[in-house]
N, C-alpha and C positions, 0 to 999 in steps of 0.2 A: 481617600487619603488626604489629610490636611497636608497645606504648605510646609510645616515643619519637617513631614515626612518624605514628603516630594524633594525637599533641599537636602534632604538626607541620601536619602537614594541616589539624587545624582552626584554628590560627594562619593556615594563609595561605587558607583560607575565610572567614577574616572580614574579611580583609583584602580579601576585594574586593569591589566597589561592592554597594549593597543591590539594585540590580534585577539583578545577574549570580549575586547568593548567591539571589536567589526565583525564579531559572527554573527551569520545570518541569522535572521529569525524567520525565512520562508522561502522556500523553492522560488521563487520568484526572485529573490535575491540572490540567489546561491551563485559562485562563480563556479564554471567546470563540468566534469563528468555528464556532457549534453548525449551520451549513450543509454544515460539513463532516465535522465530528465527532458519536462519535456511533452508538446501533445504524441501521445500513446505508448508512450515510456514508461518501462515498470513501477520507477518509483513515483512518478508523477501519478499515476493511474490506481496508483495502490493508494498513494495516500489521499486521493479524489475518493475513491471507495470507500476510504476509512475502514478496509479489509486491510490490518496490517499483520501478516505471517512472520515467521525466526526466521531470521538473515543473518550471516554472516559478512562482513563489508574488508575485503581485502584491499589494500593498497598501501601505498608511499607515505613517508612522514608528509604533512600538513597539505593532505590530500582533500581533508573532510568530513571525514571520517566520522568523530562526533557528533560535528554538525548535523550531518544527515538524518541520524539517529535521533537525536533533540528535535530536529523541524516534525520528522514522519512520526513521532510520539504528541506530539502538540497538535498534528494537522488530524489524528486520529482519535484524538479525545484522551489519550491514554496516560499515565502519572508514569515519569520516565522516574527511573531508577540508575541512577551511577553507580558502578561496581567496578573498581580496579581490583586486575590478577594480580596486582604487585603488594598493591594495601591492605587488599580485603583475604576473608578467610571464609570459613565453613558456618563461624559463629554469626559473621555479619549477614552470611547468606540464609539461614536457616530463620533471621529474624524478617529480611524483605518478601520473604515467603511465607510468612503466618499474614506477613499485611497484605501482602498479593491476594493469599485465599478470601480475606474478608472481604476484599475490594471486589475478586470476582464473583460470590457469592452474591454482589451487591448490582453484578451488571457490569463494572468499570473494569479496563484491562490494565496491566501494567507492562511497562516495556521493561526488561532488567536491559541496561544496556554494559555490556562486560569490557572494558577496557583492555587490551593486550590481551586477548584471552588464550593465545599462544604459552603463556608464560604461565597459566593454570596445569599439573602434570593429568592424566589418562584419570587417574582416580576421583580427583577431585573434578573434574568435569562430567562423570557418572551422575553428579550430583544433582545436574540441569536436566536428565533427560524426565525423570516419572514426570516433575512441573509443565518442562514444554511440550509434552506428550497430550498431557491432559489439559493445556490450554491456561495453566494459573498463570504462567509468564510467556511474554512473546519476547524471546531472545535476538540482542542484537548484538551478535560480538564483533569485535573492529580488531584487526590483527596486520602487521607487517609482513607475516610468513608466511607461505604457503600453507593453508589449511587442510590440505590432501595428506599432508605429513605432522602436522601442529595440531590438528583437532579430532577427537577419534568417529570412529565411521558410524554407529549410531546418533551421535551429534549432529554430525557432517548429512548427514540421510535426512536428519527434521528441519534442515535447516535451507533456506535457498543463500547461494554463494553469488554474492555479485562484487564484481573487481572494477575497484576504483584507478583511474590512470593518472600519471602525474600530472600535473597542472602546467597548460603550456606556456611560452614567455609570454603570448598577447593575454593569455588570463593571471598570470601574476602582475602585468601592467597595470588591468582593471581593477586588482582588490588593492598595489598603490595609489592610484589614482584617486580612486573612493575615497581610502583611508585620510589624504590629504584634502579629500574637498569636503567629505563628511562632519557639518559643524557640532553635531548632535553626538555622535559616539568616536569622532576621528581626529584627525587633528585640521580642522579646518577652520576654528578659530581661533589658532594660530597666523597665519597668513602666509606661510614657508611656501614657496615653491620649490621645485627640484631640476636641476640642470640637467638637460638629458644624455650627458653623458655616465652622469652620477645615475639616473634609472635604470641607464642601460647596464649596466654594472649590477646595481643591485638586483635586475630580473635572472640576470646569468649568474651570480653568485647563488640565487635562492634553490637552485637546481628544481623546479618544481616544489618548491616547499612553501605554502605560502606562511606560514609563522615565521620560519627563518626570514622571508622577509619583509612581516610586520615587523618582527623584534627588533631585527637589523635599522626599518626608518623610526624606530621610536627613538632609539638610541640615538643615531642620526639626526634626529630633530633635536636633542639636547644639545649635542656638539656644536651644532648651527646657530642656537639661540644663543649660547654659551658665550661664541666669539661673535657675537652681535652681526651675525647675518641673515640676509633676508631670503637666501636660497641655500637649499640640501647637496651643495656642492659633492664632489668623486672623492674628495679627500675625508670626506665627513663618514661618506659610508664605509673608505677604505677602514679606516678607525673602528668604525661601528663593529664589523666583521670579522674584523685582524688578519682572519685569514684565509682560506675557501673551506666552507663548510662540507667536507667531499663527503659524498654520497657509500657509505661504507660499513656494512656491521658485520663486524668477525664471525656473531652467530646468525647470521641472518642470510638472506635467500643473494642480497645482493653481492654477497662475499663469494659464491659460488659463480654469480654473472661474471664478476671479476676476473677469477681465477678460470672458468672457463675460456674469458675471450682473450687472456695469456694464453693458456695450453694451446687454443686452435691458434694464435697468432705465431707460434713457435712451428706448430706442423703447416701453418701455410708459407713457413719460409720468409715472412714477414718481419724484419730485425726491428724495425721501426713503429709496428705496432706493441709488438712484443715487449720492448722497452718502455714504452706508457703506462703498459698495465702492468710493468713491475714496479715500475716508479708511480704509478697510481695506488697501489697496495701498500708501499711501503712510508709513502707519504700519511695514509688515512692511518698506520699504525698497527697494520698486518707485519707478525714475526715475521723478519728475513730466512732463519730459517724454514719454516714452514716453504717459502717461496722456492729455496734453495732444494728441499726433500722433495716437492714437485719437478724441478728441474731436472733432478738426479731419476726418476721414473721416466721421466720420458727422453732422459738420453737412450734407458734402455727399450723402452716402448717403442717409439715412433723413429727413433737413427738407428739404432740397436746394431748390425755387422756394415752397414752399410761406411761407417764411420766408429769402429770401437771406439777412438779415442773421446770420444762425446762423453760418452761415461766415465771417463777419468777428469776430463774438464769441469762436468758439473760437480762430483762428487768432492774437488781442489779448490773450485768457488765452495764449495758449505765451508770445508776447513778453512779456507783462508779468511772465509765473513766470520767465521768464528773466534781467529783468533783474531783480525781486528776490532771486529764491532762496528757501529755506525759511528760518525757517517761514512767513513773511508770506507769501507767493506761494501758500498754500493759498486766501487768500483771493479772489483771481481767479479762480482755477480751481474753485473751489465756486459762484461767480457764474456762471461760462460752464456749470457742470453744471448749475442751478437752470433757467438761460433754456432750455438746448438742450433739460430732459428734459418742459420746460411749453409748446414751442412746437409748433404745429402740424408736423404730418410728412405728408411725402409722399416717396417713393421711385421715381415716377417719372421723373428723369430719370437715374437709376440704372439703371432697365429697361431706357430708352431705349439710353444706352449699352451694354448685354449684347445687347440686339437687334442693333444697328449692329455689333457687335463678330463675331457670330456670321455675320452675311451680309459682312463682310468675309472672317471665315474659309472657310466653303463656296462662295462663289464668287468670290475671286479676286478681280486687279487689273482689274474691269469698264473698260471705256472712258470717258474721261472728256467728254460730249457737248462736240457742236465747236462751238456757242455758246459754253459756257465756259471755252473753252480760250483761254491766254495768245498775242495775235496781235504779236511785237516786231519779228518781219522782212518786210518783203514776200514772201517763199514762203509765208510761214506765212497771210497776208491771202489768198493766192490758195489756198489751200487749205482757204478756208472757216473756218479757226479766228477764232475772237472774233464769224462772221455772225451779226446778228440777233440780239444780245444787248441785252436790255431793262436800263438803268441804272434802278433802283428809286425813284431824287431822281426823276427827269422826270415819275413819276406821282402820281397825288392820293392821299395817307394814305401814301406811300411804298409802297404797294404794287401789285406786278407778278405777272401769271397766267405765267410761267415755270417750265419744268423743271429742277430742279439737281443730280436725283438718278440717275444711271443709266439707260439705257434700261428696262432690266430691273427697275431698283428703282423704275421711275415712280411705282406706284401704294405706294410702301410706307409706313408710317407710322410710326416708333419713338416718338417722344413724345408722351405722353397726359396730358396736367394733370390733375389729381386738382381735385375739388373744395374740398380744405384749404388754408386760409391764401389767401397771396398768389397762389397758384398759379390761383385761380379765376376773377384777373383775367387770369391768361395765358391760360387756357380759353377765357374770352370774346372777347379778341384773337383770338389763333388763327381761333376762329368767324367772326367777325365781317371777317377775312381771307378767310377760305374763300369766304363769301359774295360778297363783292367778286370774286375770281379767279371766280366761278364763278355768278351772277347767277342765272340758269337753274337751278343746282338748288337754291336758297334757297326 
């Protein structure tokens, strides 16, 4: 490489983004995932072997993902192949597979490494398996989502699955720090320092992300030099950031953490957690209602007679967020999350119905007794339907010692009132029913 080209190169290295000029270029550098790296650590050991197998690399935005996949194709001898599920198609892929075959006919491996490969649907992932089967490409696909539901099971079978963690705040610290002292690809000949309140800020805004916060001090480093300062002040990165970058995708796996640790915060009677991750969801941009249709199932689920009125609350918060809209319509909806996570709960007539549900499954369309069967013709009066049916008005307390359930389900019970709430007064009804149908065993 002559001078000319060497001053060229480093012209268009600086030219791009600060988190794409600070990726590593070797396990030795890499910050993080020390589960996996590392003496006698998979990927360390794999890529000392230069045995490099199809992996699948799950984990969090700016985990590494790439990275990893670039270093263990380089450290393997292998010609890495970039494929994004969002850009590429079948045409693009059927062409790095005619060069693949020639490469390996020639000895050489190629890594295809598949970008979001979550985002490829069932069919078009068929596509990978004859190749990684018989060895033309060594498959590395990098995905956000759970790959037990995102990738299908022949895939998932040739592939080993290793799960990347998010990156804690003392290693988001180290790839700032680098980044700023780094003269060669960082901004280090610059001369900025950064105030540590302003780092500390930026490590807890990055949530484990570390592009979000390269991107974050590039920016930051503009703002600083801009108004002729010599330090990456709190105010530079407030700027930078605008605003917390939350950790949030509607269709992604984290949308379900979310909304899972609402529902348990609501059954653990938690009003205070419960409101975070409503106002966590609706802050990142998750629909209110959506939040609101949740609410309304588990008044019935988890409160259900214990507190009827729970179900009328949530189901008054959806219409009222409805007709207001945001932002005031949070205010309802924090009201019906307040009452539902502080009211007594009972789940059984949630039970009730999985029981009912289950003996309808396994046994069928039982008969329905010929007491309560509808008598509208005379065939049907002479065939016994509607004989001997006890009308409930005619008797004292309205209650009748009558079977209504199957012959075979006579003796069965599905509903059990719990002793919480309101439900203890249905307990005692019920009782106090039983007794009356059944005098003799009171």
């Amino acid at each position: 490489m002559d001078l000319f080209q060497s001053a060229q190169s480093r012209e268009q290295r600086a030219a791009q983004p600060l988190a794409e000029r600070m990726r590593p270029t070797s396990l030795d550098n890499f910050v993080g995932q020390k589960h996996l790296l590392g003496p006698g650590r998979i990927l360390t050991e794999m890529a000392g072997s230069g045995q490099l197998r199809s992996l699948i690399l799950w984990g969090p935005p700016g985990s590494g993902k790439t990275t990893l996949a670039q270093i263990l194709a380089r450290k393997t001898g292998a010609l890495c192949v970039h494929f994004s599920a969002i850009a590429s198609g079948v045409k693009d892929l059927k062409k790095i597979i005619e060069e693949a075959e020639q490469l390996h006919r020639l000895g050489k491996s190629t890594v295809l490494f598949v970008d979001e490969i979550h985002h490829f649907n069932k069919s078009q992932q068929d596509n990978f398996l004859p190749y990684v089967e018989r060895g033309t490409i060594i498959l590395i696909g990098a995905t956000t989502e759970n790959p037990s539901f995102e990738v299908i099971s022949p895939l998932l079978s040739r592939c080993q699955v290793l799960v990347l963690e998010t990156l804690s705040p003392e290693e988001i610290g180290t790839i700032i720090d680098r980044a700023l002292q780094d003269r060669e690809r960082g901004l280090g000949t610059i001369g900025l320092g950064i105030s540590p309140e302003g780092r500390n800020f930026l490590i807890q805004q990055a949530q484990g992300d570390c592009r979000i916060a390269l991107n974050a001090l590039e920016t930051a480093v503009t703002l600083a030099r801009n108004a002729k300062k010599k330090e990456i002040g709190l105010k530079h990165l407030q700027e930078a950031l605008q605003r917390k970058p939350l950790l949030y995708d509607k269709s992604g796996e984290e949308h379900y953490n979310v909304i899972s640790a609402f529902i348990k915060s609501l059954r653990g009677s938690d009003p205070d957690a419960a409101l975070y991750w409503m106002l966590r969801m609706i802050e990142a941009g998750e629909d209110p209602l959506f939040i609101a249709r949740r609410m309304v199932i588990f008044a019935a689920e988890d409160i259900g007679n214990a507190d009827p009125r729970a179900l009328q609350i949530a189901v008054a918060a959806k219409d009222a967020f409805r007709f207001i809209g945001l932002p005031e319509g949070k205010i309802p909806l924090a009201q019906a999350v307040t009452y539902l996570a502080t009211a007594p709960k009972s789940n059984a007539s949630y039970k009730a119905m999985l029981a009912a549900a289950q003996d309808v499954e396994e046994k069928g369309a039982l008969p329905v007794p010929l007491h309560l069967r509808n008598a509208p013709t005379r065939l049907m009066k002479t065939l016994d339907y509607g004989k001997d049916y006890k009308y409930a008005h005619d008797f004292a307390d309205n209650v009748v010692d009558q079977k209504h359930l199957p012959d075979e389900l006579n003796q069965q019970r599905y509903y059990l009132p719990s002793d919480s709430g309101y439900e203890k007064q249905i307990k005692e009804r019920l009782n106090f029913w039983q007794q009356k149908k059944n005098p003799a065993k009171s």
